[in-house]
PyMOL CGO cylinders between C-alpha atoms (Angstrom):
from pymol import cmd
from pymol.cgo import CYLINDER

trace = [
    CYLINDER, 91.49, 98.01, 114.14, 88.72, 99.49, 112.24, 0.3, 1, 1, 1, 1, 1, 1,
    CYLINDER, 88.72, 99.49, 112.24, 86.27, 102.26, 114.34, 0.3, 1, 1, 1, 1, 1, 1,
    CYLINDER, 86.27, 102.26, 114.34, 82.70, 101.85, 115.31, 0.3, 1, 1, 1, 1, 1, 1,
    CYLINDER, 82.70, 101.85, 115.31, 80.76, 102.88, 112.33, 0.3, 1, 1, 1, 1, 1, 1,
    CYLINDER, 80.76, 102.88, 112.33, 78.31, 105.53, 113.03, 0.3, 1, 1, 1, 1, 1, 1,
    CYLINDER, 78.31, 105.53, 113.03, 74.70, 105.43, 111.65, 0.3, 1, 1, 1, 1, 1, 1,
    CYLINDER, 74.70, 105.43, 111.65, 72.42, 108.32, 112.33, 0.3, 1, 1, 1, 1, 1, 1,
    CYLINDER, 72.42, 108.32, 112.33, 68.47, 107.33, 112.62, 0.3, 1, 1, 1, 1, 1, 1,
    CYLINDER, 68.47, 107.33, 112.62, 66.47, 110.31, 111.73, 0.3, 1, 1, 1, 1, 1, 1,
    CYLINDER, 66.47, 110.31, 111.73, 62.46, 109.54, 112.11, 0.3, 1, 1, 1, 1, 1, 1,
    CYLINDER, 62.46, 109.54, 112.11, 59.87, 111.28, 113.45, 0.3, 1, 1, 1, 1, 1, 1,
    CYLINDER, 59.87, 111.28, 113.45, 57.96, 107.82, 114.18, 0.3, 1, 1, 1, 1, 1, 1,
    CYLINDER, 57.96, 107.82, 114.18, 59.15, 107.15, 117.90, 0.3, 1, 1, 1, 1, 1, 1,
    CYLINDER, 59.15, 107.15, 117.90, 58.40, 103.38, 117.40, 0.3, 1, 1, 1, 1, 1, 1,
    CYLINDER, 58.40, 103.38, 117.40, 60.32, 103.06, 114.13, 0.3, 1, 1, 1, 1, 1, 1,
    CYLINDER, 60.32, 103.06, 114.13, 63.18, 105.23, 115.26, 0.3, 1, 1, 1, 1, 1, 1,
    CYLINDER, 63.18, 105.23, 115.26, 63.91, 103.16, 118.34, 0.3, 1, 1, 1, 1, 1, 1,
    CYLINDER, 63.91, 103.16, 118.34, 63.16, 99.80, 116.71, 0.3, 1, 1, 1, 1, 1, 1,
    CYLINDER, 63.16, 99.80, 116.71, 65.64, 100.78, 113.93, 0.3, 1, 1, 1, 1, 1, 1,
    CYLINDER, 65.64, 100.78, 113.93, 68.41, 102.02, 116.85, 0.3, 1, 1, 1, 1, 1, 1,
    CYLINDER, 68.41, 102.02, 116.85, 68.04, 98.93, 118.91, 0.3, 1, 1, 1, 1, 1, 1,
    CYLINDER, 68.04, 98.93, 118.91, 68.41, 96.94, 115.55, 0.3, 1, 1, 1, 1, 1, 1,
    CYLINDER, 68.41, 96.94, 115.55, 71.40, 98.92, 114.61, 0.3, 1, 1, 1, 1, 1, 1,
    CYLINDER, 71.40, 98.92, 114.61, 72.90, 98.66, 118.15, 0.3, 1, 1, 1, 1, 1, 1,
    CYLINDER, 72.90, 98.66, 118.15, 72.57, 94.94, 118.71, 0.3, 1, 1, 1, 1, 1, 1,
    CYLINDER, 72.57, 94.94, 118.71, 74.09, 94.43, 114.70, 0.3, 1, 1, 1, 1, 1, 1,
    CYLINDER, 74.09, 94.43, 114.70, 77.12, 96.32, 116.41, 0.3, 1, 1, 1, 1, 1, 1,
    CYLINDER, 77.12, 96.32, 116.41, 76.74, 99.78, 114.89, 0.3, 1, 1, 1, 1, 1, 1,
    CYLINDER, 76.74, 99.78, 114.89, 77.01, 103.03, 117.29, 0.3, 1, 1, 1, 1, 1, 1,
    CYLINDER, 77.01, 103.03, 117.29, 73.97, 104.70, 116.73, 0.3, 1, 1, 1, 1, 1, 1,
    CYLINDER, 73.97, 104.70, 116.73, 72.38, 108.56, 117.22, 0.3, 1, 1, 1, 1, 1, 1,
    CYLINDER, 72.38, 108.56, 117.22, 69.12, 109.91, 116.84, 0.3, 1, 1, 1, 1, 1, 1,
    CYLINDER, 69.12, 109.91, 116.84, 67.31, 112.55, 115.32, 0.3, 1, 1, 1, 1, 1, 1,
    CYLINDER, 67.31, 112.55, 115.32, 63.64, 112.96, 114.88, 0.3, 1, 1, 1, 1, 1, 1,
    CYLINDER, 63.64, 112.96, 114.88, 63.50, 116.46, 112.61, 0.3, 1, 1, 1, 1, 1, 1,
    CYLINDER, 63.50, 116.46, 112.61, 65.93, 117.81, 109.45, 0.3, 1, 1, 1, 1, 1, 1,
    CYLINDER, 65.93, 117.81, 109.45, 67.20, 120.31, 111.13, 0.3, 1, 1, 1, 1, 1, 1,
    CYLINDER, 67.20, 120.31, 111.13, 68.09, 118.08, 114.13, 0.3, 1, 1, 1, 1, 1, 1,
    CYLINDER, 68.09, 118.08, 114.13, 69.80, 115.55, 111.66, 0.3, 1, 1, 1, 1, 1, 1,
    CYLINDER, 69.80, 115.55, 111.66, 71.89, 118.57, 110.30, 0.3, 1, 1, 1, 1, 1, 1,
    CYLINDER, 71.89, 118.57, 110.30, 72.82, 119.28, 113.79, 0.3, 1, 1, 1, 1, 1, 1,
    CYLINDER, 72.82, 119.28, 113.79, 74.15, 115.82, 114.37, 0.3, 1, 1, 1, 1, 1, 1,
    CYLINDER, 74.15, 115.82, 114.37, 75.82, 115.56, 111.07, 0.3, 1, 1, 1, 1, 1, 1,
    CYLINDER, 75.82, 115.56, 111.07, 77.87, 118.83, 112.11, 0.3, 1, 1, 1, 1, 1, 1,
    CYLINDER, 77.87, 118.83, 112.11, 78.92, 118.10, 115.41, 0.3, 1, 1, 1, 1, 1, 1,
    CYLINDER, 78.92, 118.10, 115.41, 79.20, 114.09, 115.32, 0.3, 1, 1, 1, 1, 1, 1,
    CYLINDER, 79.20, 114.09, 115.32, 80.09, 113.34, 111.69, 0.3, 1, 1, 1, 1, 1, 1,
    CYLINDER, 80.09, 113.34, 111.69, 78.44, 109.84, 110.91, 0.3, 1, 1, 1, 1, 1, 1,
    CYLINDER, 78.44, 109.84, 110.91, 79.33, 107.42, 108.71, 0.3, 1, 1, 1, 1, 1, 1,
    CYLINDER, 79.33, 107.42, 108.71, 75.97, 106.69, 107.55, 0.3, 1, 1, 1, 1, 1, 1,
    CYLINDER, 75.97, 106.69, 107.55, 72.60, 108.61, 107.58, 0.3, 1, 1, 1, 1, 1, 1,
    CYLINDER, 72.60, 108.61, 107.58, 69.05, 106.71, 107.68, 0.3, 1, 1, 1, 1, 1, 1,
    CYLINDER, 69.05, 106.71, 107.68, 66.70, 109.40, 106.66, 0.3, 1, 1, 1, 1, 1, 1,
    CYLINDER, 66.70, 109.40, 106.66, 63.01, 109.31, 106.69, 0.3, 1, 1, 1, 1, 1, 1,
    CYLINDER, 63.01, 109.31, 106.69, 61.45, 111.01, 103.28, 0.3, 1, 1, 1, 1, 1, 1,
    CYLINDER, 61.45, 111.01, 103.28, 58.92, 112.68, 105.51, 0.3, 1, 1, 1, 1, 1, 1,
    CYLINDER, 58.92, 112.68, 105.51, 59.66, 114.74, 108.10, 0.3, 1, 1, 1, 1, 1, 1,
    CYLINDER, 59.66, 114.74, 108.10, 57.87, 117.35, 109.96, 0.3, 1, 1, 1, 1, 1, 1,
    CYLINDER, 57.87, 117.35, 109.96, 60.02, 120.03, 108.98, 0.3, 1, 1, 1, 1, 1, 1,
    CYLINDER, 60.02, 120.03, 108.98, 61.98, 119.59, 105.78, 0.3, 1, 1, 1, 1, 1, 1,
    CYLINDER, 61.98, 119.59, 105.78, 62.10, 116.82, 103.19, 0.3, 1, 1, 1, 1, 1, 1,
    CYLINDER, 62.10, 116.82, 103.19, 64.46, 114.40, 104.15, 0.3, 1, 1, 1, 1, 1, 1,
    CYLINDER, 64.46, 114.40, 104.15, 65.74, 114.58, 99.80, 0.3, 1, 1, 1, 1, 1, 1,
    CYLINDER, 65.74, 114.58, 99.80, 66.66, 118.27, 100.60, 0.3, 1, 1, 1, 1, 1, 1,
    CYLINDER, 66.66, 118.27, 100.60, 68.30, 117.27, 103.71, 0.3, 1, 1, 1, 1, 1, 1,
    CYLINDER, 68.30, 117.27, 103.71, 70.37, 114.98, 101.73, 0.3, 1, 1, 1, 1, 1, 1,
    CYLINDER, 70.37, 114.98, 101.73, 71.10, 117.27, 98.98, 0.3, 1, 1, 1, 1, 1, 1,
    CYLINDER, 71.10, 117.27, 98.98, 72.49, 120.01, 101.80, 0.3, 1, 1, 1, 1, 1, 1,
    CYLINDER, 72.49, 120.01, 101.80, 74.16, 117.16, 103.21, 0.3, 1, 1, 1, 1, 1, 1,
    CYLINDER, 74.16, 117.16, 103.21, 75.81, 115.62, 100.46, 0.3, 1, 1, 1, 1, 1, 1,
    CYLINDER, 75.81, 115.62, 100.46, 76.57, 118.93, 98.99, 0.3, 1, 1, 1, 1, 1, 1,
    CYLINDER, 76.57, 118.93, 98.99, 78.63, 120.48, 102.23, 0.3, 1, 1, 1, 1, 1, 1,
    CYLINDER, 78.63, 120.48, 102.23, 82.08, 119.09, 102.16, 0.3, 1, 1, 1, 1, 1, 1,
    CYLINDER, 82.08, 119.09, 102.16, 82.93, 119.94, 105.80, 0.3, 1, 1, 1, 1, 1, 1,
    CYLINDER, 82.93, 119.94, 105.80, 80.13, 117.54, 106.63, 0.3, 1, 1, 1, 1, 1, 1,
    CYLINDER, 80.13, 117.54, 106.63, 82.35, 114.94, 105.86, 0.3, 1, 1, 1, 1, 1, 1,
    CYLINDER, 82.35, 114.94, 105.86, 80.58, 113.20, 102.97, 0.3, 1, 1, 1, 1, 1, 1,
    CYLINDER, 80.58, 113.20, 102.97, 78.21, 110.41, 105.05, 0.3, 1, 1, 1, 1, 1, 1,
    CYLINDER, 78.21, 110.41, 105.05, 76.53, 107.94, 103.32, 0.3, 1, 1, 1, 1, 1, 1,
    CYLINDER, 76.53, 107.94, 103.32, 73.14, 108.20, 103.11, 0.3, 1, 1, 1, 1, 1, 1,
    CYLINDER, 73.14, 108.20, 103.11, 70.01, 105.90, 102.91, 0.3, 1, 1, 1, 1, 1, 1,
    CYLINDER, 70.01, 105.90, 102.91, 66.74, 107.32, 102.32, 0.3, 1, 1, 1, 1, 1, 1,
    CYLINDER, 66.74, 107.32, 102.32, 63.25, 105.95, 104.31, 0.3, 1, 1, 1, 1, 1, 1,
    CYLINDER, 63.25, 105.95, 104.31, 59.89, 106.30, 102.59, 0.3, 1, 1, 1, 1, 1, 1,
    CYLINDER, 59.89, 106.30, 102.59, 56.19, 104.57, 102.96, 0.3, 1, 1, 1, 1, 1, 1,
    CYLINDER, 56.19, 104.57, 102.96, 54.39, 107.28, 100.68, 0.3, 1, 1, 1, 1, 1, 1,
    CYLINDER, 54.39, 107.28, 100.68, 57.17, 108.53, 98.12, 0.3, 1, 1, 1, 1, 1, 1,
    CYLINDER, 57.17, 108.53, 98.12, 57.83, 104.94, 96.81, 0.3, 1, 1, 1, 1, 1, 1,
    CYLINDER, 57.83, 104.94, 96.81, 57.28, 105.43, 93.11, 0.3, 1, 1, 1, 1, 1, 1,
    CYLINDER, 57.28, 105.43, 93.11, 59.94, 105.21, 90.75, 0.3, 1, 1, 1, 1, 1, 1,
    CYLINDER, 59.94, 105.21, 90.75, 60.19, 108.38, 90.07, 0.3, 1, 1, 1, 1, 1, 1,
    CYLINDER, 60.19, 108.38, 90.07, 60.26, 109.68, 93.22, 0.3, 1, 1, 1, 1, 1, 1,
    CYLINDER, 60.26, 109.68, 93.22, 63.19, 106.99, 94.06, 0.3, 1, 1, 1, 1, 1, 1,
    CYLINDER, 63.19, 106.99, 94.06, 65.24, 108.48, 91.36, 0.3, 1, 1, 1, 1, 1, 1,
    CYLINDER, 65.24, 108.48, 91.36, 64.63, 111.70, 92.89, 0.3, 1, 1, 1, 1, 1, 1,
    CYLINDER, 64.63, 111.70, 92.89, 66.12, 111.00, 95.96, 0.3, 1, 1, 1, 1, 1, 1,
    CYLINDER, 66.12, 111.00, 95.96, 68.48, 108.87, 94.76, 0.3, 1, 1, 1, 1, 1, 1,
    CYLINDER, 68.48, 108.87, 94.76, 69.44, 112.38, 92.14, 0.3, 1, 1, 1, 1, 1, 1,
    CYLINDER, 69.44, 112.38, 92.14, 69.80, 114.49, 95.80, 0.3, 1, 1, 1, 1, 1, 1,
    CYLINDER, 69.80, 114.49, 95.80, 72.80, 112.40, 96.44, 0.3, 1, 1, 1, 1, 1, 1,
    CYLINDER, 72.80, 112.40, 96.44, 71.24, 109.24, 98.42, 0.3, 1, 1, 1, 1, 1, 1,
    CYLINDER, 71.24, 109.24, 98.42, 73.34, 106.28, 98.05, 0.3, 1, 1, 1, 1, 1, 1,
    CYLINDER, 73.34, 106.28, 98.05, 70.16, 103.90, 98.62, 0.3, 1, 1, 1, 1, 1, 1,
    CYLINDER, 70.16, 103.90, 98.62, 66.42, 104.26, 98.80, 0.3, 1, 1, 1, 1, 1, 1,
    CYLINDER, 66.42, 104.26, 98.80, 64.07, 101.58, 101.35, 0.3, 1, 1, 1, 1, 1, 1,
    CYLINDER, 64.07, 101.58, 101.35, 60.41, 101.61, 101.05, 0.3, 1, 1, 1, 1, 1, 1,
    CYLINDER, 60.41, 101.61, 101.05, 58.55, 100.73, 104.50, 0.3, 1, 1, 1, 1, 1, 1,
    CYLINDER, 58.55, 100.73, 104.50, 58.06, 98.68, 105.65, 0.3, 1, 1, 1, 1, 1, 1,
    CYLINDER, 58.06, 98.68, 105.65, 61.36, 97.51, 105.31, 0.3, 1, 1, 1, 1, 1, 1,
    CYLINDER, 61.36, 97.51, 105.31, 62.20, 93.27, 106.92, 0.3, 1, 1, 1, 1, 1, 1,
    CYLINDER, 62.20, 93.27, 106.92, 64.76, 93.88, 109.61, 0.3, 1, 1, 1, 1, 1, 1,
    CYLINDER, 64.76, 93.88, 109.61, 67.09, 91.54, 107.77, 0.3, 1, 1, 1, 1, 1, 1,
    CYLINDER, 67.09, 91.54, 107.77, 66.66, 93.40, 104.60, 0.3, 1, 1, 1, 1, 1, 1,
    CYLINDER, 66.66, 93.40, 104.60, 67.62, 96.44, 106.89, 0.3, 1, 1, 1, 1, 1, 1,
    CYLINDER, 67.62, 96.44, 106.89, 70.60, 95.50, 108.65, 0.3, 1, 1, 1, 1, 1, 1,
    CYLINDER, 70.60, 95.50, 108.65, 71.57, 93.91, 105.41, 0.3, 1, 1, 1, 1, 1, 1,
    CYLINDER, 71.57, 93.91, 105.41, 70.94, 97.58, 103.31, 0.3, 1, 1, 1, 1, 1, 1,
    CYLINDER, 70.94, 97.58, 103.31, 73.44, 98.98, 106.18, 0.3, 1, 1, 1, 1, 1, 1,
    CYLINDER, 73.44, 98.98, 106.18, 75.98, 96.69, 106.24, 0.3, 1, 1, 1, 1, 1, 1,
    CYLINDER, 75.98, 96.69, 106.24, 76.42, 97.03, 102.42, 0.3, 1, 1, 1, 1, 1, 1,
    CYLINDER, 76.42, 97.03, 102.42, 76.93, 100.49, 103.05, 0.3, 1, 1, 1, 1, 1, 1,
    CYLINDER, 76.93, 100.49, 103.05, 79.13, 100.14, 105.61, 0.3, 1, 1, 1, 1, 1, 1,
    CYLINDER, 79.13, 100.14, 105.61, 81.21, 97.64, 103.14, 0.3, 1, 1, 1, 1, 1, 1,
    CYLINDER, 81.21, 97.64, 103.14, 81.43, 100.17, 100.24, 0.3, 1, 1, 1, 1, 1, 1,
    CYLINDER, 81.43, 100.17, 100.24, 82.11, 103.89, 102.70, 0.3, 1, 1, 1, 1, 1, 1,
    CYLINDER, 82.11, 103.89, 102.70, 85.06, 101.55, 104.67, 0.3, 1, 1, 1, 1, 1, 1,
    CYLINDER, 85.06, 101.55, 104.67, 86.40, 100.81, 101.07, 0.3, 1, 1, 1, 1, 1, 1,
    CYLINDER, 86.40, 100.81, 101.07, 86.48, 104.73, 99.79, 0.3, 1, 1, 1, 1, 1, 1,
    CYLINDER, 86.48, 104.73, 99.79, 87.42, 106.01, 102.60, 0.3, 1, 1, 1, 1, 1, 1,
    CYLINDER, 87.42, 106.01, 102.60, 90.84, 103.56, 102.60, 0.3, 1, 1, 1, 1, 1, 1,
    CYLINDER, 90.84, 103.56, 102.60, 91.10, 104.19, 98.76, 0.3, 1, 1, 1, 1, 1, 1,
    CYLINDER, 91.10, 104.19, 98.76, 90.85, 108.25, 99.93, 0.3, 1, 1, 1, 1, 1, 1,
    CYLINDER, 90.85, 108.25, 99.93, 94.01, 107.70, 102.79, 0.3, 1, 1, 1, 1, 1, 1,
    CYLINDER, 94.01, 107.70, 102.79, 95.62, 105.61, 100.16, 0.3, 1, 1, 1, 1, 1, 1,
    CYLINDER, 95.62, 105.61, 100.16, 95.61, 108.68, 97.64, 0.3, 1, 1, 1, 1, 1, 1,
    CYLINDER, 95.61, 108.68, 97.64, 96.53, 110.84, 100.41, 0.3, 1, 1, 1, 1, 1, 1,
    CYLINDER, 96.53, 110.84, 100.41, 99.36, 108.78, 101.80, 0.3, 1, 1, 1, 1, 1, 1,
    CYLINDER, 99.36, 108.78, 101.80, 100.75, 108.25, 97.64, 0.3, 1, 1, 1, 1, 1, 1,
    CYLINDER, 100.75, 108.25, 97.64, 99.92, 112.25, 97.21, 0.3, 1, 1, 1, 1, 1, 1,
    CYLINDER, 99.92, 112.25, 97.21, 102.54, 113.12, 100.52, 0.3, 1, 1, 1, 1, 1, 1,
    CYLINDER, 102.54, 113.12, 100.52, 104.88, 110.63, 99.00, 0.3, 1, 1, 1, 1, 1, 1,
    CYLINDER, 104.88, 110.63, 99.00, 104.92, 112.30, 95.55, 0.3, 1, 1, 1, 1, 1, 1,
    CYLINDER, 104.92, 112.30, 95.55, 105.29, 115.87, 97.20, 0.3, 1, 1, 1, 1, 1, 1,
    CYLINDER, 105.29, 115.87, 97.20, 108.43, 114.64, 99.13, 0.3, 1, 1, 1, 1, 1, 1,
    CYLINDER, 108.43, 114.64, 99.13, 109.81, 113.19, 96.40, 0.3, 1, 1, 1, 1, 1, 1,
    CYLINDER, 109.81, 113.19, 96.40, 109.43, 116.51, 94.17, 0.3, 1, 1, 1, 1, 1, 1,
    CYLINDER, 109.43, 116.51, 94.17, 110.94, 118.58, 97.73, 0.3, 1, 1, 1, 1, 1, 1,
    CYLINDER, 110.94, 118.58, 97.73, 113.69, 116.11, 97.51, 0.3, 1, 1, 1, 1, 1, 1,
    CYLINDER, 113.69, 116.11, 97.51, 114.50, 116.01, 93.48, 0.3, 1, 1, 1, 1, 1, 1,
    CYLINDER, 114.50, 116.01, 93.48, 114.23, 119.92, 94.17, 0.3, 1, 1, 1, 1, 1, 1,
    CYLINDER, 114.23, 119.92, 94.17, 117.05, 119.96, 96.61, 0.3, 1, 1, 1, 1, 1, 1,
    CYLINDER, 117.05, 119.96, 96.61, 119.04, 117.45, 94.75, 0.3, 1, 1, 1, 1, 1, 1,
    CYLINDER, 119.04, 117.45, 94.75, 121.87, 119.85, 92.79, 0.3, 1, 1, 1, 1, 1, 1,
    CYLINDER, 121.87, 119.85, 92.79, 123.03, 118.04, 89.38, 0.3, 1, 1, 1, 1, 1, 1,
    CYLINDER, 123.03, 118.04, 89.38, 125.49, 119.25, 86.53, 0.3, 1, 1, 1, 1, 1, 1,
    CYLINDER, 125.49, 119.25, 86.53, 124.05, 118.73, 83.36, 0.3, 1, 1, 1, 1, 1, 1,
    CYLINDER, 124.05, 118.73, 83.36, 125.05, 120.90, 79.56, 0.3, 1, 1, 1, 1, 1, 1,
    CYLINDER, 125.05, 120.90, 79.56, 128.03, 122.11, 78.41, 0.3, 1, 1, 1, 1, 1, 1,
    CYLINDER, 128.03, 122.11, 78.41, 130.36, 123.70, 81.25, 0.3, 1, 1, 1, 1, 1, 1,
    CYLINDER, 130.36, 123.70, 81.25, 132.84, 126.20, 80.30, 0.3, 1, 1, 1, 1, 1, 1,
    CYLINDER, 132.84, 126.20, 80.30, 136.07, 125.38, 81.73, 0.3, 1, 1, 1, 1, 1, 1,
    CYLINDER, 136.07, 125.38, 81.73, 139.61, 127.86, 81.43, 0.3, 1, 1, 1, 1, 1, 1,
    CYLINDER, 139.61, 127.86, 81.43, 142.04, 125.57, 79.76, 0.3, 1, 1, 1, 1, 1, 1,
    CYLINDER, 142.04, 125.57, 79.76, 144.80, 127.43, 81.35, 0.3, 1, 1, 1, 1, 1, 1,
    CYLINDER, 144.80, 127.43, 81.35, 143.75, 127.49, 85.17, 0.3, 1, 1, 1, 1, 1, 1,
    CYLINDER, 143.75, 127.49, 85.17, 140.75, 124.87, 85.03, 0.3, 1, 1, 1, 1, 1, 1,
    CYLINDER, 140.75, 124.87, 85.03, 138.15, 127.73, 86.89, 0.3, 1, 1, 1, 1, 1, 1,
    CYLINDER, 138.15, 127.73, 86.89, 134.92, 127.13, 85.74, 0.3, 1, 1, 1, 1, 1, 1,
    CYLINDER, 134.92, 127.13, 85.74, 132.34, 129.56, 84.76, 0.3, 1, 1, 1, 1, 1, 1,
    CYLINDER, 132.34, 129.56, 84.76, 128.78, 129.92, 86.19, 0.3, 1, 1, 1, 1, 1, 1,
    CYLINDER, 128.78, 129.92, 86.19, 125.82, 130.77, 84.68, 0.3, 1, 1, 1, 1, 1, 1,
    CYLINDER, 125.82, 130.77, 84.68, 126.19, 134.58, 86.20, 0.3, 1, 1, 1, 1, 1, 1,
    CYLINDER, 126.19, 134.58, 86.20, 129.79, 135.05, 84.68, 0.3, 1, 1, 1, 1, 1, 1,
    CYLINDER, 129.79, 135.05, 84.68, 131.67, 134.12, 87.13, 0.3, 1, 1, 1, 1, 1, 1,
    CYLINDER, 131.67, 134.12, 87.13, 134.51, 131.96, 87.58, 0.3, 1, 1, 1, 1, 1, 1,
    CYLINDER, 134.51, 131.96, 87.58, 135.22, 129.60, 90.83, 0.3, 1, 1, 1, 1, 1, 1,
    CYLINDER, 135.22, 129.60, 90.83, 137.60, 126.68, 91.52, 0.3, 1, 1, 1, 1, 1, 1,
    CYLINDER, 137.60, 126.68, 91.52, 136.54, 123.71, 90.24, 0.3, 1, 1, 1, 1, 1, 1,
    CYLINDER, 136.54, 123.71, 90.24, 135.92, 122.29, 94.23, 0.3, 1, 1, 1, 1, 1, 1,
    CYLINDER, 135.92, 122.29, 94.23, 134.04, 126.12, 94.57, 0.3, 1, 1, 1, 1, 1, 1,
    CYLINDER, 134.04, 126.12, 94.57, 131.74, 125.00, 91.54, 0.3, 1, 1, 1, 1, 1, 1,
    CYLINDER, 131.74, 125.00, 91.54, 131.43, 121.27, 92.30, 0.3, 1, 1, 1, 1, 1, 1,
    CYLINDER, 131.43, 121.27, 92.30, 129.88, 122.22, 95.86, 0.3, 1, 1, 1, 1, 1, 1,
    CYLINDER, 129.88, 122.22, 95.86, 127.07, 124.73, 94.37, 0.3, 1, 1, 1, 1, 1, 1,
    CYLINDER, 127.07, 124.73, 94.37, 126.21, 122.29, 91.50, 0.3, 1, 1, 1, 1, 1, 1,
    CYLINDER, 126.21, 122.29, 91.50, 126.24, 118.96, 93.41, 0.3, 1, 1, 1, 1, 1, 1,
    CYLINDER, 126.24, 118.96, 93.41, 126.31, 116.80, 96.30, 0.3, 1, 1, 1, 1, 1, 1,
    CYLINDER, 126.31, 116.80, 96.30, 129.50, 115.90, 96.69, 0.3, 1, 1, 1, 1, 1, 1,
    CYLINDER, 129.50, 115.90, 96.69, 132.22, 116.45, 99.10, 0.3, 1, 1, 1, 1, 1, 1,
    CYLINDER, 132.22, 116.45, 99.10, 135.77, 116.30, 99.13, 0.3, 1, 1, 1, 1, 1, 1,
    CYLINDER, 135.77, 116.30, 99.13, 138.93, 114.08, 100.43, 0.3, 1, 1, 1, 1, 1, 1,
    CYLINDER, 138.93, 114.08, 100.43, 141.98, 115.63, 98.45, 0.3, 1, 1, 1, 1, 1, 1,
    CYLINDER, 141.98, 115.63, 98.45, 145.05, 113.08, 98.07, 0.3, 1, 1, 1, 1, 1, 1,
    CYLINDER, 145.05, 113.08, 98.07, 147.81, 113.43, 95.61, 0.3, 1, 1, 1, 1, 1, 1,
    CYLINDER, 147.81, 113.43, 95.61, 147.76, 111.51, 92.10, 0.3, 1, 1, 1, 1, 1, 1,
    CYLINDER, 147.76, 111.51, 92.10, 150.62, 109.67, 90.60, 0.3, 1, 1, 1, 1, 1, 1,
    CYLINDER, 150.62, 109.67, 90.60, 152.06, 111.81, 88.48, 0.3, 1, 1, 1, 1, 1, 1,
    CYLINDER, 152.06, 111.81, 88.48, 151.42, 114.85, 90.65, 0.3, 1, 1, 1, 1, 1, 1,
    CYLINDER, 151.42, 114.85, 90.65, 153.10, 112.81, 93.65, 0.3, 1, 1, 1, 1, 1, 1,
    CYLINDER, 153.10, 112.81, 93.65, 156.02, 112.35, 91.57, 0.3, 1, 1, 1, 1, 1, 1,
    CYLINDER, 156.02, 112.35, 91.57, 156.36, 115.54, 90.85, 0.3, 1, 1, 1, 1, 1, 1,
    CYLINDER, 156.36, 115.54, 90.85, 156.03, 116.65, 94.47, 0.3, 1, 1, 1, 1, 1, 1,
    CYLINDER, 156.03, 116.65, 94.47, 158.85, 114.37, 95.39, 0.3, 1, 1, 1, 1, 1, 1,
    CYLINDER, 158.85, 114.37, 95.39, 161.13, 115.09, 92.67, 0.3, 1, 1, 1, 1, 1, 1,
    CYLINDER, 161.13, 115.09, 92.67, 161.01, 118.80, 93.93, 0.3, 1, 1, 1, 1, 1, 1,
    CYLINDER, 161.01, 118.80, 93.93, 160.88, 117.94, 97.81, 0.3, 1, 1, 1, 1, 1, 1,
    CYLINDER, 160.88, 117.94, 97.81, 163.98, 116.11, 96.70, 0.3, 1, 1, 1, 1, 1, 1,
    CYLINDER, 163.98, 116.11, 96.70, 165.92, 118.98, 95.01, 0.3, 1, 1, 1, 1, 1, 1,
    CYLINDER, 165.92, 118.98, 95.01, 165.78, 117.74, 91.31, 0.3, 1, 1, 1, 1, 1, 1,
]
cmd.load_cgo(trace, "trace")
C-alpha cells in the first residue's frame, strides 16, 4: 500500500495557506505548514515531504532560492516542488523559477480544481521516480550479489600442467598437489572415490594371488 503523500504549504498569506491545507487535506494529502523560507527549510529537514507548494514571495527569502537550496541538498531528499506567484508571473520570471529546480510554476489566483489537479500530477510523476529509483536499487543489489557470487565461484580454465608419470598437477606458484588436492582449490567439486573397471580388476586379480 502506497504512503500518505506529503505536501508542504509554505505562504505567508494566512487565508491562502489554510484554504490551500484544507484543500489538500480533504483531496487526501497529509499536509504541513510553513509561513517563512527558513521555516520551509526547517520542515523539509526534519519531515521530508514529497511535495513543496512555495509562495514566490516571502517575507524573508525568495521562495526560487529556497528551491534552488532545496533542490540542490541531496539529504533533503529531492521533494518536488511547485512554485506560487501573483506578482512574478511573467515568462521570464517563470523560467526562472522553473531554472532553480521547480518542477511547476501557478500564477494566483490559481481555481481550486486547477490546484488539486497541479498536485495530483505531481504526485503521479514523484510516485513513478521514486519506484523507477527502488527498482534500480533492488537490480543494482542483484548485480553486486551476482559479481560476490561469480567471485567465489572457483573454475579451471588454460592449459594445466599435469606429470605424466604420477598425474600431480602444478599450480600457478610451482607447486605440485594431487589431482583431488588441486581439484578442491580450483573448483567446486567434491569427492565420492569408487573403483573403475579396469582398476577393480586389477585389485581383485592381486587380492586373489595372481
Amino acid at each position: 500500500m502506497d504512503q500518505v503523500f506529503k505536501v508542504l504549504v509554505t505562504d505567508d498569506d494566512p487565508t491562502i495557506l489554510e484554504l490551500n491545507s484544507s484543500l489538500l487535506k480533504k483531496a487526501g494529502y497529509e499536509v504541513l505548514q510553513a509561513t517563512t523560507g527558513q521555516e520551509c527549510l526547517e520542515v523539509v529537514r526534519t519531515h521530508h515531504p514529497d511535495l513543496i507548494v512555495l509562495d514566490v514571495m516571502l517575507p524573508d527569502v525568495n521562495g526560487t532560492d529556497i528551491c534552488r537550496k532545496v533542490k540542490s541538498d541531496p539529504e533533503l531528499q529531492g521533494p518536488f516542488v511547485i512554485l506560487v506567484s501573483g506578482v512574478q508571473i511573467s515568462s521570464n520570471e517563470q523560467a526562472q523559477g522553473l531554472s532553480a529546480g521547480a518542477d511547476g510554476y501557478l500564477v494566483k489566483p490559481v481555481s481550486k480544481k486547477e490546484f488539486i489537479a497541479r498536485v495530483q500530477a505531481m504526485e503521479r510523476i514523484k510516485r513513478a521516480e521514486d519506484a523507477l529509483r527502488e527498482t534500480k536499487k533492488e537490480q543494482e543489489a542483484t548485480i553486486q550479489e551476482l559479481r560476490k557470487a561469480l567471485e567465489e565461484i572457483k573454475t579451471l580454465r588454460g592449459l594445466i600442467p599435469i606429470c605424466a608419470w604420477c598425474k600431480r598437477i602444478r599450480d600457478d606458484k610451482g607447486y605440485w598437489d594431487e589431482l583431488e588436492v588441486y581439484l578442491s582449490k580450483h573448483s567446486e567439486a567434491t569427492f565420492s572415490h569408487g573403483l573403475c573397471p579396469r582398476c577393480r580388476e586389477a585389485v581383485e586379480k592381486e587380492m586373489k594371488g595372481g
